[in-house]
C-alpha positions as CSV (number, residue, x, y, z in Angstrom):
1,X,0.0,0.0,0.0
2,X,1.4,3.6,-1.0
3,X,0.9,6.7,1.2
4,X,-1.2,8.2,-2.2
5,X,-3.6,5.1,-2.2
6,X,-4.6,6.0,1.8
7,X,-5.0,9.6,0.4
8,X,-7.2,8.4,-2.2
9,X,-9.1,6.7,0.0
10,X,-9.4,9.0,2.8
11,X,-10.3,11.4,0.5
12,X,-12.9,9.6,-1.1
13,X,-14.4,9.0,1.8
14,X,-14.5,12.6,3.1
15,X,-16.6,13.0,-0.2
16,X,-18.5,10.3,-0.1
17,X,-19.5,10.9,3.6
18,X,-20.3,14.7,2.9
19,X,-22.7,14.0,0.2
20,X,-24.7,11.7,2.4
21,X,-24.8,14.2,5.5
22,X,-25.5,16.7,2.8
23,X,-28.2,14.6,1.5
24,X,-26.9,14.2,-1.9
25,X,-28.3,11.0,-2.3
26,X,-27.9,10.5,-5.4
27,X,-24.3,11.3,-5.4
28,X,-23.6,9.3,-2.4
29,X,-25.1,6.5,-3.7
30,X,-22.8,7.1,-7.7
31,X,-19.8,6.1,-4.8
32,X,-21.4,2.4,-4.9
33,X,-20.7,0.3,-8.2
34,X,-23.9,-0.7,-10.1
35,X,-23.9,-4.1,-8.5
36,X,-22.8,-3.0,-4.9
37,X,-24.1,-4.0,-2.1
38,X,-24.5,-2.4,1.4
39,X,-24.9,-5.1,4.4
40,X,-25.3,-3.9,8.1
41,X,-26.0,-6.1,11.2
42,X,-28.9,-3.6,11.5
43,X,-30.8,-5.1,8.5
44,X,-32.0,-8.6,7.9
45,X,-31.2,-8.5,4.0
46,X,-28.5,-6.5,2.1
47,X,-29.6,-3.6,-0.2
48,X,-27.8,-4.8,-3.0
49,X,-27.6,-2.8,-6.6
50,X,-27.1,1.1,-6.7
51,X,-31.1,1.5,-7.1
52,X,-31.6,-0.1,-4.0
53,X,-28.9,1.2,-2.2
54,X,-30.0,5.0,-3.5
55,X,-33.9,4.4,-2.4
56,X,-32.5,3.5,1.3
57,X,-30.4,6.3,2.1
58,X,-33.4,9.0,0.3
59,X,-35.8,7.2,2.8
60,X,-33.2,8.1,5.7
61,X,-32.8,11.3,4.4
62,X,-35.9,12.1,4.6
63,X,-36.8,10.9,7.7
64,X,-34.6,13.0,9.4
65,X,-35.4,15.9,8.0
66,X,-38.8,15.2,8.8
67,X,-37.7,14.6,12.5
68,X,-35.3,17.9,12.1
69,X,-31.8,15.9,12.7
70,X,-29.5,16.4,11.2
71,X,-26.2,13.4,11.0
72,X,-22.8,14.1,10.6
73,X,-20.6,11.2,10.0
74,X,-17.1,10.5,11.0
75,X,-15.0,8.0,9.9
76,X,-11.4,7.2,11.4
77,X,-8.9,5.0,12.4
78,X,-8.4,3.5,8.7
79,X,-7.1,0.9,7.4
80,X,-6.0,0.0,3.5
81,X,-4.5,-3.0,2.1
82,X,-4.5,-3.1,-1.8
83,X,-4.9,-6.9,-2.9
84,X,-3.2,-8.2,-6.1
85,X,-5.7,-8.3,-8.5
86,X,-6.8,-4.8,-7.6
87,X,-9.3,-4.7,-5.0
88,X,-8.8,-2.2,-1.9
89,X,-10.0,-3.5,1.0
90,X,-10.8,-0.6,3.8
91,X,-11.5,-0.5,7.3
92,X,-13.0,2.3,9.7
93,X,-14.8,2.9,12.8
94,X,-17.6,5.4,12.5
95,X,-19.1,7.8,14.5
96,X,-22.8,9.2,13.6
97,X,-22.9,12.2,15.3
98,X,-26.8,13.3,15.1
99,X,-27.9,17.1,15.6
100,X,-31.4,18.0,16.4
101,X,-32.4,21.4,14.9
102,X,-31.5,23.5,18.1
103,X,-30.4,21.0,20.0
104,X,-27.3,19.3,21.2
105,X,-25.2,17.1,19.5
106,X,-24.5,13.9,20.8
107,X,-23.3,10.1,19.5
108,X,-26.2,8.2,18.1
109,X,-24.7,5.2,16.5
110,X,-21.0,3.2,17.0
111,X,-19.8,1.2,14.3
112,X,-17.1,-0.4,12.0
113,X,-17.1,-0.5,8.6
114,X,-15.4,-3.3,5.9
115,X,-15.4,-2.0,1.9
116,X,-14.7,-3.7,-0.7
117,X,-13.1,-0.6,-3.3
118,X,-12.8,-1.4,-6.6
119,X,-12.0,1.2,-9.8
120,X,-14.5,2.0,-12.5
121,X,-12.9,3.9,-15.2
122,X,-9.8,5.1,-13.0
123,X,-12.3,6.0,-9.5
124,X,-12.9,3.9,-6.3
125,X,-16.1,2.8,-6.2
126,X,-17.7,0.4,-3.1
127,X,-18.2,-3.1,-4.5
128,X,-19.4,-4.5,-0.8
129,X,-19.7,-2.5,1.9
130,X,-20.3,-4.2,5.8
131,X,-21.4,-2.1,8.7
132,X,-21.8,-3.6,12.1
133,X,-23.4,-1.1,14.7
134,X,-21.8,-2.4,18.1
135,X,-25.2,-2.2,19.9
136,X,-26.4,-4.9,18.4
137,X,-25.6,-8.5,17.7
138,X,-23.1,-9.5,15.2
């Protein structure tokens, strides 16, 4: 792994994570290959294809602006390994941090995250992504 593949990475997860709190759906969900698929411990099936995976996070989107809360997400303590035949595989913890509108902020949600990065023409894009909230049951 070279110091300009973490970059990459980290960089294209500061993007990818601003578009979401932004709720840039849409461009959030371009960061996932057409045939990705986003698992979490917190779901009983996988939301697997961009559609899919696009629908979710506009029905999360909206349901917190509905409930005026507003999510900031933070992702650290990352790990890269590039395999040989291309694939990045990534690690993180992340932090939700959720806002109500005049309110506090405070931690919602713990978790760690495993992607599977791959490139389509020359960008990263999330093959397989794994999120485990750590209040809940692996």
């Amino acid at each position: 792994m070279t110091g300009s593949l973490y970059e990459e990475v980290q960089h294209f997860y500061g993007r990818q994570m601003r578009h979401l709190d932004e709720g840039e759906v849409t461009e959030w969900a371009a960061t996932f290959t057409e045939d990705g698929v986003f698992a979490a411990n917190a779901r009983p099936h996988p939301q697997e294809g961009r559609a899919a995976i696009e629908q979710g996070a506009r029905e999360a989107a909206q349901r917190l602006a509905d409930a005026g809360i507003r999510h900031r997400h933070w992702l650290g303590m990352l790990e890269v390994a590039a395999q040989p035949d291309g694939l990045v595989l990534a690690k993180t913890y992340a932090l939700i941090v959720a806002t109500p509108k005049g309110g506090p902020a405070a931690v919602h949600l713990s978790c760690s995250c495993e992607d599977q990065l791959v490139r389509v023409d020359g960008e990263l894009k999330v093959r397989h992504r794994r999120v485990h909230r750590d209040d809940l049951p692996a």
